[in-house]
C-alpha positions in Angstrom: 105.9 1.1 43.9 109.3 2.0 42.5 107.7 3.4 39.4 105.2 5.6 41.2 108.4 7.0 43.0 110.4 7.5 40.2 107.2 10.0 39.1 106.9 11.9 42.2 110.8 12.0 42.1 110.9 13.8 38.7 107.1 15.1 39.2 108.0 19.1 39.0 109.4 18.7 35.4 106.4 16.7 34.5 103.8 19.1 35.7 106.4 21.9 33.9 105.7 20.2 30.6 102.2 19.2 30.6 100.5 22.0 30.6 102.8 22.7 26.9 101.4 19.4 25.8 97.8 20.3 26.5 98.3 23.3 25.1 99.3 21.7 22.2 96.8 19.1 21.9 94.7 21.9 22.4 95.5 23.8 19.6 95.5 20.3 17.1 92.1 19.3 18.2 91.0 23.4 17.6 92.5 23.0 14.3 91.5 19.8 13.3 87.6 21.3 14.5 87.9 24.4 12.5 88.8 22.1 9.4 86.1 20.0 9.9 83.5 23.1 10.3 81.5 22.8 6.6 83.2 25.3 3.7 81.3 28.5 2.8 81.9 29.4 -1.0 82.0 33.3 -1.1 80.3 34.2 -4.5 80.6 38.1 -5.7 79.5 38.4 -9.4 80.4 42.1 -10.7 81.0 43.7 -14.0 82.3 46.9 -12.4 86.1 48.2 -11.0 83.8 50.0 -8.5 85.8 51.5 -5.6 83.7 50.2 -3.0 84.5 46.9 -4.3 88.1 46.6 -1.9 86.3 47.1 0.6 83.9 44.5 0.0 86.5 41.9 -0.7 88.5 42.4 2.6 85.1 42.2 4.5 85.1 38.6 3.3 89.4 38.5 4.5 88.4 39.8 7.7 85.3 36.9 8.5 86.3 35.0 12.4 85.3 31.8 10.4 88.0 30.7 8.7 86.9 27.9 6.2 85.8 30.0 3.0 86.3 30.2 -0.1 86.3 33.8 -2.4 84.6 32.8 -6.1 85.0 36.2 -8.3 82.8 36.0 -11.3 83.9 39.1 -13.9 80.9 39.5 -15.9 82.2 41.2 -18.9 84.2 43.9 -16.9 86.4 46.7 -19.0 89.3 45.9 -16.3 89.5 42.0 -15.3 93.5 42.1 -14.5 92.4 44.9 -11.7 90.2 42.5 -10.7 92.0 39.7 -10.7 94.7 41.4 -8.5 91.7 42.7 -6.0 90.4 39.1 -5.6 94.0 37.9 -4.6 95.7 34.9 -5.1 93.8 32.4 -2.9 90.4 33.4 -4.6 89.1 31.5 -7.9 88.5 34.1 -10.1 86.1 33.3 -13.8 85.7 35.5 -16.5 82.8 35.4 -18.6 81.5 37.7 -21.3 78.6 39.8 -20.0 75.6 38.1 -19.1 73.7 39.2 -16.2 73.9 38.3 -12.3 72.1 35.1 -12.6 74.2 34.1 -15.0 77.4 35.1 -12.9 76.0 33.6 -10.1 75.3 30.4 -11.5 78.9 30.2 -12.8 80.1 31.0 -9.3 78.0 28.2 -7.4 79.0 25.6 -10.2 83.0 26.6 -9.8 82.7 25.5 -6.2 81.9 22.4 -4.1 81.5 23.8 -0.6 78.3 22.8 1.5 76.9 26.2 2.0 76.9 29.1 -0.5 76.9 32.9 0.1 76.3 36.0 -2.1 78.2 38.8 -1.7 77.4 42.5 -3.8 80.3 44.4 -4.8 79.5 47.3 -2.9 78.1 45.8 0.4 80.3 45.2 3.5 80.2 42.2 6.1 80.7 42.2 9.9 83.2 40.1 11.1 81.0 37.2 12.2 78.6 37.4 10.5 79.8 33.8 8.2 80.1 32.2 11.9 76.9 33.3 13.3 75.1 32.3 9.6 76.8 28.9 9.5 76.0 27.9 13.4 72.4 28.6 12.4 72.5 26.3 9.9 74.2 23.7 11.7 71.6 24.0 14.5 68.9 23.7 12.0 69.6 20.9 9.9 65.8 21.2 8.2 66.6 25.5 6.9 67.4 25.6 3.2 69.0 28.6 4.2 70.1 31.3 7.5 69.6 34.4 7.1 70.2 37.9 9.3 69.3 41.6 9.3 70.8 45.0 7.8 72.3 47.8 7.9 72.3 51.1 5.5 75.6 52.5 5.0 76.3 55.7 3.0 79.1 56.2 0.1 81.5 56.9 3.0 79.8 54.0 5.2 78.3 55.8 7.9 75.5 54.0 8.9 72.1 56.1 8.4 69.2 53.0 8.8 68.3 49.4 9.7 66.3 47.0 8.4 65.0 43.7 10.1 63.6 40.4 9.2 61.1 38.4 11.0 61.6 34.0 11.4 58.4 32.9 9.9 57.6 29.5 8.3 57.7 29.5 4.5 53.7 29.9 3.9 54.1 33.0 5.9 57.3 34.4 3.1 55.4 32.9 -0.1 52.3 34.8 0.6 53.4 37.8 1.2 52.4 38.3 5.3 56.1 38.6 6.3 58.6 39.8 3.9 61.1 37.5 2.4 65.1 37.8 3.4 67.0 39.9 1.4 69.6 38.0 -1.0 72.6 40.4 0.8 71.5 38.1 4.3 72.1 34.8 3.1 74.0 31.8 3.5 72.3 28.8 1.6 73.1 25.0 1.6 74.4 23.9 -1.7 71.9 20.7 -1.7 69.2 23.1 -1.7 70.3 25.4 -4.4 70.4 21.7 -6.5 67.0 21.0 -5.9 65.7 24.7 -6.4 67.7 25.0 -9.4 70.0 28.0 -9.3 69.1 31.5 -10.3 66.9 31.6 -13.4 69.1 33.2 -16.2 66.0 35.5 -18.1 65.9 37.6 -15.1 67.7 40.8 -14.7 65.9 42.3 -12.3 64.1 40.5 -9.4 66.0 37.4 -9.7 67.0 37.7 -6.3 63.0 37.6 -5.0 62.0 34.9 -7.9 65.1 32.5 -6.1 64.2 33.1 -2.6 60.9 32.4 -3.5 61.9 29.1 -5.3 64.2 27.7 -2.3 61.3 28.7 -0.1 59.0 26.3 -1.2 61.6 23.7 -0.9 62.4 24.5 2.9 62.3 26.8 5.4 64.8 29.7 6.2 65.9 30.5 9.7 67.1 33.8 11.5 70.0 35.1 13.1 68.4 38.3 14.4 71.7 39.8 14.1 73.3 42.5 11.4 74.8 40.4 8.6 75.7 43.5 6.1 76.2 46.4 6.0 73.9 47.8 2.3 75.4 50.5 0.4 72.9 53.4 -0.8 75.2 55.0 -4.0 73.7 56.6 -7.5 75.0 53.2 -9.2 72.4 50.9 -7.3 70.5 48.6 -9.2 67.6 49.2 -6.6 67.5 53.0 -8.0 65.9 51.5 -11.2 62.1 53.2 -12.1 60.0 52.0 -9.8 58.0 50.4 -12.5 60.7 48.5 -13.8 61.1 46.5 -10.5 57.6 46.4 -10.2 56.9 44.3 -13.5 59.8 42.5 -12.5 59.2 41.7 -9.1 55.3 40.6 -10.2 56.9 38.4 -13.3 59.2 36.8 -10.3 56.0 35.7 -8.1 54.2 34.9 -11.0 57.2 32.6 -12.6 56.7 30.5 -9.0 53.3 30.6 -9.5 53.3 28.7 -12.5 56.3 26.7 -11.4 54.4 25.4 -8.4 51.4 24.3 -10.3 53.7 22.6 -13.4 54.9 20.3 -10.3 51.7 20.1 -8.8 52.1 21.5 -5.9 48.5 23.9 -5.8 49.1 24.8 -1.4 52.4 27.0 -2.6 51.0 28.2 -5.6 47.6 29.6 -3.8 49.7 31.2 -1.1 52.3 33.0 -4.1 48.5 34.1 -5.6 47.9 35.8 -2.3 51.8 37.2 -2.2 50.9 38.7 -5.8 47.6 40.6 -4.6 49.4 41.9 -1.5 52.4 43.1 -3.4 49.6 45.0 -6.0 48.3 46.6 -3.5 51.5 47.5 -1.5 53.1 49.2 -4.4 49.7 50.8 -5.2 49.7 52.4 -1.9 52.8 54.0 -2.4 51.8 56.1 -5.4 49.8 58.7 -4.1 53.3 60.1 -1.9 54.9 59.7 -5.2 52.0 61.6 -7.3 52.0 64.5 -4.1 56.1 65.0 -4.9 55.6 65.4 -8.7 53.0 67.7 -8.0 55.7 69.3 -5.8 58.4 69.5 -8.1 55.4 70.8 -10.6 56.0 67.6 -13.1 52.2 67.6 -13.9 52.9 64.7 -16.8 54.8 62.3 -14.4 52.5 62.8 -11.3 49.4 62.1 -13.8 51.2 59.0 -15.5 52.1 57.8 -11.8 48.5 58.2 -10.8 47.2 56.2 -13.5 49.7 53.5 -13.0 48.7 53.4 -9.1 45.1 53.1 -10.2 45.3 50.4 -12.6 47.6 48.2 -10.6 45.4 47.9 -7.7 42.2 50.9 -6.9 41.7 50.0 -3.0 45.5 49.4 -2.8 45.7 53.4 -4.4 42.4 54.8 -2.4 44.6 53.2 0.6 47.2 54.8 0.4 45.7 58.3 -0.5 43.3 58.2 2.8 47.1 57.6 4.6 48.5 60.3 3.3 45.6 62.7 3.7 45.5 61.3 7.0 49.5 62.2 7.8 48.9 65.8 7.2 46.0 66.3 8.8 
């Protein structure tokens, strides 16, 4: 009894100081739960001093989740102290003569050791959550190789002029080509499954985004934010602005690389859908070619429009005869 007195005797000051020791408890078991969240490694290969790429880096400074890691690859760069200084010093930063984005990549996932990876371009910019949104995706779905989200188009002055979405859909639906795969901007991937897929296939220089999406599909499935995870950066130095055939050869050369992948390990149900991915890609990027052949014609370059024409044909006829009915059919 005389203790329980003593309490209420002195009871004010105790009330007075513990709401300052749940506070900080508080704070410790916060701290101690952000440490414990899993570390993101931040991987941005570039062989350019681009000025977009400031920007980029302080989209990764700026994430609300707070256990990440910045891995700068320099891929042969003319400046890599002005990169070096960019990346600041809390970022690992590798230089490597220059030898592709899959190489650079690769160099990046190896120099790490956190549980998830991410890929960021040196022009693109990230929202503030979009690590945390990514991450709890992942943590909700132990059985996703990866999380991905949708995009935004920026301009050269990032003013936002377009978006872009990305269905959920189980992996047959992404090898075959009935729902279009997540873009590599989107992504934050679990290391173990990057192991197991193998990394980034070094021969590639174009496409090798598509041909490792493809390959980590078949080892699990990928799930959705449905939220904006980047913001994409349209500019005259984008890869993307290559001839259209260029990606094209490469993009086929990426499906059919799985393709044969698949059926080395046996594995005939993912090679059959990437077979149906292949046909449906022909005949997309056939369809396309008639609009390109009716602006050549505009423009009056008669030896372009008839080169594109004959492309469009031999890639895939009904995928060409498609399109051309569409486009009659818009402007009539």
């Amino acid at each position: 009894m005389a203790r329980r007195g003593r309490h209420r005797r002195h009871g004010g000051r105790r009330r007075r100081q513990r709401p300052r020791r749940l506070a900080a408890a508080a704070c410790f078991a916060g701290a101690r739960a952000m440490s414990a969240r899993p570390t993101v490694d931040v991987v941005v290969a570039t062989n350019r001093l681009l000025p977009y790429l400031a920007v980029a880096l302080q989209s990764v400074r700026d994430q609300t989740y707070a256990n990440r890691r910045l891995i700068l690859v320099d891929d042969g760069s003319e400046d890599p102290a002005g990169l070096e200084r960019l990346a600041g010093p809390d970022a690992i930063v590798l230089h490597q003569a220059s030898a592709g984005l899959s190489v650079g990549r690769n160099a990046g996932i190896a120099a790490g050791d956190g549980e998830f990876v991410a890929f960021l371009d040196d022009d693109d910019i990230w929202p503030p959550e979009r690590l945390d949104q990514l991450v709890r995706v992942l943590e909700a779905r132990p059985d996703a190789v990866a999380a991905f989200g949708d995009g935004r188009y920026v301009d050269t002055d990032g003013r936002p002029f377009g978006t872009w979405t990305t269905e959920e859909a189980p992996p047959e639906a992404f090898l075959s080509g009935a729902t279009p795969i997540p873009r590599i901007v989107t992504l934050v991937v679990r290391r173990e499954a990057i192991l197991r897929a193998g990394g980034f296939d070094p021969s590639f220089r174009f496409a090798e985004d598509d041909e490792f999406i493809l390959r980590m599909l078949r080892v699990g499935p990928m799930a959705g934010t449905g939220t904006t995870v980047v913001d994409y950066r349209r500019h005259d130095r984008n890869v993307t602005l290559a001839d259209w055939r260029e990606r094209y050869r490469a993009s086929v050369r990426a499906i059919r690389t799985n393709v044969a992948d698949a059926n080395a390990m046996g594995d005939e149900r993912s090679a059959r859908l990437l077979r149906r991915n292949l046909r449906r890609y022909r005949s997309m990027m056939a369809a396309a070619v008639p609009g390109r052949v009716a602006e050549r014609l505009r423009r009056r370059e008669f030896g372009d429009a008839a080169a594109d024409l004959w492309d469009g044909v031999r890639i895939s006829p009904a995928g060409f005869t498609r399109g051309a009915f569409a486009k009659v059919a818009r402007r009539s």
